[in-house]
Biotite code that builds the C-alpha atoms (Angstrom):
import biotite.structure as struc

atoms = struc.array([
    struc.Atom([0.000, 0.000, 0.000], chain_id="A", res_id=1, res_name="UNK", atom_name="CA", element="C"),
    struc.Atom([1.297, 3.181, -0.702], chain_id="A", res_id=2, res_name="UNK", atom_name="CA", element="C"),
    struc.Atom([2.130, 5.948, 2.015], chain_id="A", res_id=3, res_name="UNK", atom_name="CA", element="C"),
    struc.Atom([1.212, 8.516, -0.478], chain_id="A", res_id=4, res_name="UNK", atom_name="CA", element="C"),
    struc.Atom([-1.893, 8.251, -2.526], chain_id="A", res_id=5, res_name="UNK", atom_name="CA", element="C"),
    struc.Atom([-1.274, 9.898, -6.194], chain_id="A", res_id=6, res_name="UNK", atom_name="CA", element="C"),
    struc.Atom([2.396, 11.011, -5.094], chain_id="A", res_id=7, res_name="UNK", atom_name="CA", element="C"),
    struc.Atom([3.298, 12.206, -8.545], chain_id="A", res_id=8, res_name="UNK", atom_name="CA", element="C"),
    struc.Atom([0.083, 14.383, -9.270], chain_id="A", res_id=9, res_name="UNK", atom_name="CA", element="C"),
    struc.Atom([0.510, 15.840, -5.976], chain_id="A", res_id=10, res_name="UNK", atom_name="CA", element="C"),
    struc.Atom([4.314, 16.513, -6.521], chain_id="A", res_id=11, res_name="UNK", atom_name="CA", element="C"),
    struc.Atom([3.409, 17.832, -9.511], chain_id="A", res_id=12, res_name="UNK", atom_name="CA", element="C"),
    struc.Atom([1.001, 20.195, -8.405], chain_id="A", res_id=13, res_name="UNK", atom_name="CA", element="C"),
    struc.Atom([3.782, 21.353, -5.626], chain_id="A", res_id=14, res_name="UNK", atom_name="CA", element="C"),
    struc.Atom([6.314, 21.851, -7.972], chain_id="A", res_id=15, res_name="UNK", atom_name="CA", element="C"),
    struc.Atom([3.896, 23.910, -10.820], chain_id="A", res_id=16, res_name="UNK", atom_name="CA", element="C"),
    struc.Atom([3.515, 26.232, -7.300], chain_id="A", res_id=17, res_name="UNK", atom_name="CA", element="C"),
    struc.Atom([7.498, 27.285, -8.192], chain_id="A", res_id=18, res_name="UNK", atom_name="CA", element="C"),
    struc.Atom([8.319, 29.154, -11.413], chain_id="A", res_id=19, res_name="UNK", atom_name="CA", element="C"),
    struc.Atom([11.479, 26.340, -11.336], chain_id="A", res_id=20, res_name="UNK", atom_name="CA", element="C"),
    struc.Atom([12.115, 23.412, -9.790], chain_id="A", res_id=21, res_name="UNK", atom_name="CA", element="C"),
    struc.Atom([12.419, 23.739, -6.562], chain_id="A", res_id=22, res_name="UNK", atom_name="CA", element="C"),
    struc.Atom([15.082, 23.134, -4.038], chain_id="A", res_id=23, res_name="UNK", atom_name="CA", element="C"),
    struc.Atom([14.355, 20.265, -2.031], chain_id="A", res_id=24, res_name="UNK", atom_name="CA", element="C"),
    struc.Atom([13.892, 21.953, 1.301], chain_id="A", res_id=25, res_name="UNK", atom_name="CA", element="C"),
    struc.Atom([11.537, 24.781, -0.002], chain_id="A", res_id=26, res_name="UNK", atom_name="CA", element="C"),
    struc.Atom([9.585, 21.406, -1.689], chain_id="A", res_id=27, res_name="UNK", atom_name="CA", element="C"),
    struc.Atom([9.220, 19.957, 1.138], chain_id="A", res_id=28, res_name="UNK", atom_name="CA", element="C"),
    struc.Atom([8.278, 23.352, 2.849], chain_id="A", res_id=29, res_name="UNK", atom_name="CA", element="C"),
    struc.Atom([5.407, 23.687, 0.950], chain_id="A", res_id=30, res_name="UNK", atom_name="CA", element="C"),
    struc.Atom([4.091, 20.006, 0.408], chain_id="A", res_id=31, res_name="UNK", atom_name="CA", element="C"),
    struc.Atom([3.779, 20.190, 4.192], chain_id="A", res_id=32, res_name="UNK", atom_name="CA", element="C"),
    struc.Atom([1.581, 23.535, 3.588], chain_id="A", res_id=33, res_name="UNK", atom_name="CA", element="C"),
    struc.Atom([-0.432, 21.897, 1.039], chain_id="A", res_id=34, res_name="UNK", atom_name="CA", element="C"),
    struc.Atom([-0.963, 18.464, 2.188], chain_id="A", res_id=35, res_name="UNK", atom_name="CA", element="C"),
    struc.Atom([-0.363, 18.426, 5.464], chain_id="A", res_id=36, res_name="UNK", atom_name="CA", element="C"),
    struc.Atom([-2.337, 14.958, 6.308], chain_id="A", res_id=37, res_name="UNK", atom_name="CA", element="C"),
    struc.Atom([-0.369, 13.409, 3.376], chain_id="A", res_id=38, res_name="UNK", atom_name="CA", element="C"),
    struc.Atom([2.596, 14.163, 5.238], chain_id="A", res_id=39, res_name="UNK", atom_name="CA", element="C"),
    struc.Atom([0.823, 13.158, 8.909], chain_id="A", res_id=40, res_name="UNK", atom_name="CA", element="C"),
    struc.Atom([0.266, 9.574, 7.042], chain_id="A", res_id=41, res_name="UNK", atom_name="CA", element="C"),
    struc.Atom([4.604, 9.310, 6.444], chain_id="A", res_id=42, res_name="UNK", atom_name="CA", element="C"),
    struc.Atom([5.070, 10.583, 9.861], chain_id="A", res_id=43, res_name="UNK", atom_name="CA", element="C"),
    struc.Atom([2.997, 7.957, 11.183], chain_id="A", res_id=44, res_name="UNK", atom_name="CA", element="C"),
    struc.Atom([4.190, 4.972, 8.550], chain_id="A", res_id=45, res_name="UNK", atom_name="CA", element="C"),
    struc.Atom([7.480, 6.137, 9.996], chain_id="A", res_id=46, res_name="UNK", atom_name="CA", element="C"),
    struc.Atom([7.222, 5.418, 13.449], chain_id="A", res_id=47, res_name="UNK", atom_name="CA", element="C"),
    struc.Atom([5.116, 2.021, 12.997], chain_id="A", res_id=48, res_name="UNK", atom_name="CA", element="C"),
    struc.Atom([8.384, 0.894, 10.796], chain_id="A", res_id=49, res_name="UNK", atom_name="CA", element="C"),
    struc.Atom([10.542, 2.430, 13.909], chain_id="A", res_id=50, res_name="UNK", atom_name="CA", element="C"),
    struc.Atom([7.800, 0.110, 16.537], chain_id="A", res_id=51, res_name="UNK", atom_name="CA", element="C"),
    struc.Atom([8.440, -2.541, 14.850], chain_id="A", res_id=52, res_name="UNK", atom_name="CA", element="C"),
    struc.Atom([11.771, -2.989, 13.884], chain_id="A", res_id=53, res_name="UNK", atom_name="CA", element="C"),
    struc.Atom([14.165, -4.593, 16.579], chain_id="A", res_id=54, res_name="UNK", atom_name="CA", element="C"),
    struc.Atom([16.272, -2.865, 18.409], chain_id="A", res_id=55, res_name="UNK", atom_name="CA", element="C"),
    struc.Atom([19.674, -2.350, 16.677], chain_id="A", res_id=56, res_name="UNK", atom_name="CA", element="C"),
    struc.Atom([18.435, -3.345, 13.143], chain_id="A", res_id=57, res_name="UNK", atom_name="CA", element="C"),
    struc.Atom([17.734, -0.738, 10.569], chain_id="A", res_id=58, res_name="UNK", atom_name="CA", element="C"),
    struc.Atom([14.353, -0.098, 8.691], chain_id="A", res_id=59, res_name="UNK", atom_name="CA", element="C"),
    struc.Atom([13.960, 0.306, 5.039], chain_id="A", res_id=60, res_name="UNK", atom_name="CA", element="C"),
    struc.Atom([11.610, 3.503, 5.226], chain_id="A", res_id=61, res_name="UNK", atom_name="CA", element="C"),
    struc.Atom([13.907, 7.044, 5.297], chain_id="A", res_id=62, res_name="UNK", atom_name="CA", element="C"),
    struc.Atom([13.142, 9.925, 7.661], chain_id="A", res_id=63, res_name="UNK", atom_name="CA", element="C"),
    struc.Atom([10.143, 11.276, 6.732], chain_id="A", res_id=64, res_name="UNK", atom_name="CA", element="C"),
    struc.Atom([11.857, 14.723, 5.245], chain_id="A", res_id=65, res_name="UNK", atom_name="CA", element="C"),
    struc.Atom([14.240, 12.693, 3.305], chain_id="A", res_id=66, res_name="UNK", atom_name="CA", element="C"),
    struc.Atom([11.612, 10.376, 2.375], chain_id="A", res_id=67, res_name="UNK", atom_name="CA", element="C"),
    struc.Atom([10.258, 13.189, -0.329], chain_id="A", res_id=68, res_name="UNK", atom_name="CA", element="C"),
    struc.Atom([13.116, 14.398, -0.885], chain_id="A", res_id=69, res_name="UNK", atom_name="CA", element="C"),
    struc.Atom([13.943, 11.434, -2.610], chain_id="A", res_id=70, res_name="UNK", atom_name="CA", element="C"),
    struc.Atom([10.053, 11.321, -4.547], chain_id="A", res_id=71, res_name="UNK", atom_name="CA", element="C"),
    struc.Atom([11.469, 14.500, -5.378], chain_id="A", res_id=72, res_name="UNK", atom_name="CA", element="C"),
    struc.Atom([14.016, 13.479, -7.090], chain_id="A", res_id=73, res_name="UNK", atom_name="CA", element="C"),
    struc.Atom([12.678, 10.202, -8.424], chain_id="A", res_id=74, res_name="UNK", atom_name="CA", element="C"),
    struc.Atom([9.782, 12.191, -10.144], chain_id="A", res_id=75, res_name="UNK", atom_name="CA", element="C"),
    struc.Atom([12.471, 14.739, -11.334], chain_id="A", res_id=76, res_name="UNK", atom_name="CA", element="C"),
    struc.Atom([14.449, 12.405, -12.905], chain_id="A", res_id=77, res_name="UNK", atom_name="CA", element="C"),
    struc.Atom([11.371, 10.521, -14.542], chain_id="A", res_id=78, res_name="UNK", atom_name="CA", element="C"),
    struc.Atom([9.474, 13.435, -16.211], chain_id="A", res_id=79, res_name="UNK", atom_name="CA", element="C"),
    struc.Atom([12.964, 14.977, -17.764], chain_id="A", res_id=80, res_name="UNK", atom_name="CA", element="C"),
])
């Protein structure tokens, strides 16, 4: 299941907010501003994956800044 539901239409619609592509921190500024229960839902997916994961071991799931950061990028580098 996915933590974001239509992540690239809503990045989209973030990013047509900027006259350029924005930098990551200033993206992730205002997706916070525009969909702030999207970004509730990776804040929560987040800690569940930090619950659940024993102590020591690493989780697969980034911080939830750096987690769109990288959508960021992965939808920057896919509608070049």
């Amino acid at each position: 299941m996915a933590v974001i539901t239509k992540k690239d239409e809503k990045i989209e619609a973030v990013i047509n907010t900027f006259s350029e592509i924005p930098s990551p921190d200033a993206f992730v500024e205002k997706f916070t501003e525009l969909y702030p229960k999207d970004f509730a839902k990776v804040e929560k997916n987040y800690r569940d994956h930090e619950r659940k994961t024993k102590p020591g071991k690493p989780h697969p799931m980034p911080e939830p800044v750096q987690y769109l950061k990288n959508a960021l990028n992965v939808w920057i580098k896919a509608n070049k």
